[in-house]
N, C-alpha and C positions, 0 to 999 in steps of 0.2 A: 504494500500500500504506500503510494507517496501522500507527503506531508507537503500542503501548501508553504509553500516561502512565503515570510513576511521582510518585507520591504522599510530595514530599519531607519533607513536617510531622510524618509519622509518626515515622519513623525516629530526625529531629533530636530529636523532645521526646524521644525514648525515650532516647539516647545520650547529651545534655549531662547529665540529671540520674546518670546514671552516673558520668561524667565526671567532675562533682563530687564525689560521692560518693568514686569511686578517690582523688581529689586530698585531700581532705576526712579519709578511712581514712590514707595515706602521710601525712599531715602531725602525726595524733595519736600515730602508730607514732613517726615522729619526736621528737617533743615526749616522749612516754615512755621513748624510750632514752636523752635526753638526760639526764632528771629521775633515771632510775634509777645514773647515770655520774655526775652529779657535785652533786646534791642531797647535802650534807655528812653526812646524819641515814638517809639511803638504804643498805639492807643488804639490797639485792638479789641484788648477786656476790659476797656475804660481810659477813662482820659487820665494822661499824665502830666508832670511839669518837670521840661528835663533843662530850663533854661529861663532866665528874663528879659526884657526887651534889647536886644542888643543897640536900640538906637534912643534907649534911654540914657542914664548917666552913666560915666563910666564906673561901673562896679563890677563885682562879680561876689557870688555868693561863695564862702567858704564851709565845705559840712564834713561833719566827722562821725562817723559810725564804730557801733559794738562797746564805747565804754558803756559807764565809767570804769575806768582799770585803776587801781593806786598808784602801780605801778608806772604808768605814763599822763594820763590825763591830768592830773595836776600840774605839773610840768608843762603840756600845751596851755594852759589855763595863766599860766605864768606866762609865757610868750604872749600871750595874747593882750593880757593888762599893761605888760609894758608895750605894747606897740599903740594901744587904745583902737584892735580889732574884734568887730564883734563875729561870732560863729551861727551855725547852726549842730545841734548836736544830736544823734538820731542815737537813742540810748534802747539798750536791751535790758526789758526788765527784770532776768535773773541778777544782771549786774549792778542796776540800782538799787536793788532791793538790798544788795550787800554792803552796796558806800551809799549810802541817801546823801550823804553829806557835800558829797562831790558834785552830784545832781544838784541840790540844795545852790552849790557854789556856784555852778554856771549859772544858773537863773539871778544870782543877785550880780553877776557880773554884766548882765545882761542879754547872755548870748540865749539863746534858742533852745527850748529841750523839746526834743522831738521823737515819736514812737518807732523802737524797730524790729517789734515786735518782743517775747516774753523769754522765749529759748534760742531764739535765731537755729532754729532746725536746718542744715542742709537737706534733708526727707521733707519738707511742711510743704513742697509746689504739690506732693503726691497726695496731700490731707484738702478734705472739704470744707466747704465755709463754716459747718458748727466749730472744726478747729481752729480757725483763724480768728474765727469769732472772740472764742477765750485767748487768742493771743494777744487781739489788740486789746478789748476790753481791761483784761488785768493787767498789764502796761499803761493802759488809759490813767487806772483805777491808782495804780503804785505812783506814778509822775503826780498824778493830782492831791495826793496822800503831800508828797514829798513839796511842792512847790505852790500847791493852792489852786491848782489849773490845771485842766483837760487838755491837753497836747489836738491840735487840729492838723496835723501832719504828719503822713507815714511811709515810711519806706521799708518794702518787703526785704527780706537776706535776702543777698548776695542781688538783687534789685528783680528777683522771678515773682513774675506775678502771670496769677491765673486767673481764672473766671471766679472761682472763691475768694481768693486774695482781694479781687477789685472790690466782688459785692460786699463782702466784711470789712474793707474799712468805707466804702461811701456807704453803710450802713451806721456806722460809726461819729459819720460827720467829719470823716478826714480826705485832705488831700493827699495826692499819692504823689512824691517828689523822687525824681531819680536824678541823674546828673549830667550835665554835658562834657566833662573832662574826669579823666580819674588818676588819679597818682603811683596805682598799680604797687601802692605799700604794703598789700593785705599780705604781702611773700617776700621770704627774703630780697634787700635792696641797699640799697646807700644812701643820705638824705641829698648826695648832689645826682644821684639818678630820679631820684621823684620833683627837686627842682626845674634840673635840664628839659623834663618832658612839660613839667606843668607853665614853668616863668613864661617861656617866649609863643606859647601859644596858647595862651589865655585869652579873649576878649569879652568888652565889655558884655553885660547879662549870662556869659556862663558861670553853671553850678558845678566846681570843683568838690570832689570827694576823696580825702582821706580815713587812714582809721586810727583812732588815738585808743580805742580798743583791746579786748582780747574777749575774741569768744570763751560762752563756758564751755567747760574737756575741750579745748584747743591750748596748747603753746606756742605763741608767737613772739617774737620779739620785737617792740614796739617802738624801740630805741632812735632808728631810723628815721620815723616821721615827726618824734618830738623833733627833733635836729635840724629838721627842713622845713617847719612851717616859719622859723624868722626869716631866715634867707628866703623862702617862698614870696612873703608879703611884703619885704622889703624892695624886692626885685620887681612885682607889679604894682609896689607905689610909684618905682620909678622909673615906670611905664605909664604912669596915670591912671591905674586901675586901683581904688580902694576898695577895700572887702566891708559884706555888708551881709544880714543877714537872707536867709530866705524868703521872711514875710517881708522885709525893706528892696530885695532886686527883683520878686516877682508880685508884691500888693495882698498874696493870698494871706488872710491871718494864719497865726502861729498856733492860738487857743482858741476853745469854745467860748464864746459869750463874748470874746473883746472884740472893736471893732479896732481898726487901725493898722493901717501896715509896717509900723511902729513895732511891732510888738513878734 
């Protein structure tokens, strides 16, 4: 009895270019959910603010994420009094809840305290909005304990935001702030390598972000950015750019209930 032959060429040209294809389609879906997550300027899951009017005064905002740490922030806090700059500081509430006092100090210094969520989770883009919910909420809750005021600005870790992410804080009452520049300190560096990138290509209405920080269970060394934020500010005063808070280079308020961009 013969056995029909099957005609294996067929098949295969027809399936690899599929193949490809699937892999090819999955990897652009990819690449776009990513871009849409955490592209700074991206206002796909809601509106963001990654900048201020550039053809307003010349400023630019300065913001600092994951303290308070003892370790370093105090030290920024000091640079900052002697230059008479004011910040924005996007505080995690595992780590205020540890130095309240430090919290406590920027506010009378002036500068900005602002939400950056409770655990700063790298896993929380995977969590739904009941999680985010308690994340700002009790960051809300701890800032407002510590300083007498609701923080009206938040920025998600490491700046991923989702569809939960957005609706949990404009559930909240908060704006969602990411940054137009970043100083790439969060990893080993040198404070004239986070200068060089940030001094000469700063312009008016960008939001620069450093970290005066240290996540909780993370080790960083934080050394680097206290060391580069005088030279930093000194370098684009003498460019004509003075620093200025978030609610003074973009208008949005800082707290619930105040009006003013003052604040």
């Amino acid at each position: 009895m013969m056995l029909a032959s099957w005609n294996m060429a067929t098949p295969t040209a027809t399936v690899l270019p599929m193949a490809a294809a699937a892999v090819a389609g999955a990897g652009a879906c990819a690449a776009a959910a990513a871009y849409v997550s955490v592209a700074p300027r991206c206002a796909f899951w809601g509106p963001v603010v990654h900048r201020g009017d550039p053809g307003g005064q010349p400023r630019f905002a300065l913001t600092f994420d994951d303290g308070p740490s003892p370790e370093s922030t105090p030290a920024v806090l000091d640079t900052l009094a002697e230059l008479g700059a004011k910040a924005t500081f996007f505080v995690i509430g595992r780590n205020a809840q540890r130095n309240p006092q430090i919290v406590r100090r920027m506010y009378d210094q002036g500068h900005v305290v602002a939400n950056h969520s409770f655990d700063h989770s790298h896993f929380g883009a995977m969590r739904r909005r009941g999680y985010w919910e308690q994340q700002v909420r009790t960051t809300d809750d701890l800032i407002r304990q510590i300083i007498g005021l609701k923080p009206a600005l938040f920025r998600p870790p490491m700046g991923i935001r989702t569809w939960h992410v957005t609706r949990a804080a404009a559930r909240n009452g908060h704006t969602l702030i990411t940054w137009t520049r970043r100083g790439l300190d969060g990893v080993r560096t040198t404070p004239q390598r986070i200068v060089d990138r940030l001094a000469m290509t700063t312009r008016a209405g960008d939001i620069l972000i450093l970290h005066d920080g240290i996540e909780p269970n993370v080790r960083r060394d934080p050394s680097a950015t206290v060391a580069a934020v005088g030279p930093l500010i000194r370098t684009l005063r003498d460019r004509g750019l003075e620093p200025a808070s978030i609610a003074e280079l973009t208008g949005v308020r800082a707290y619930e209930g105040i009006k003013g961009s003052h604040l």
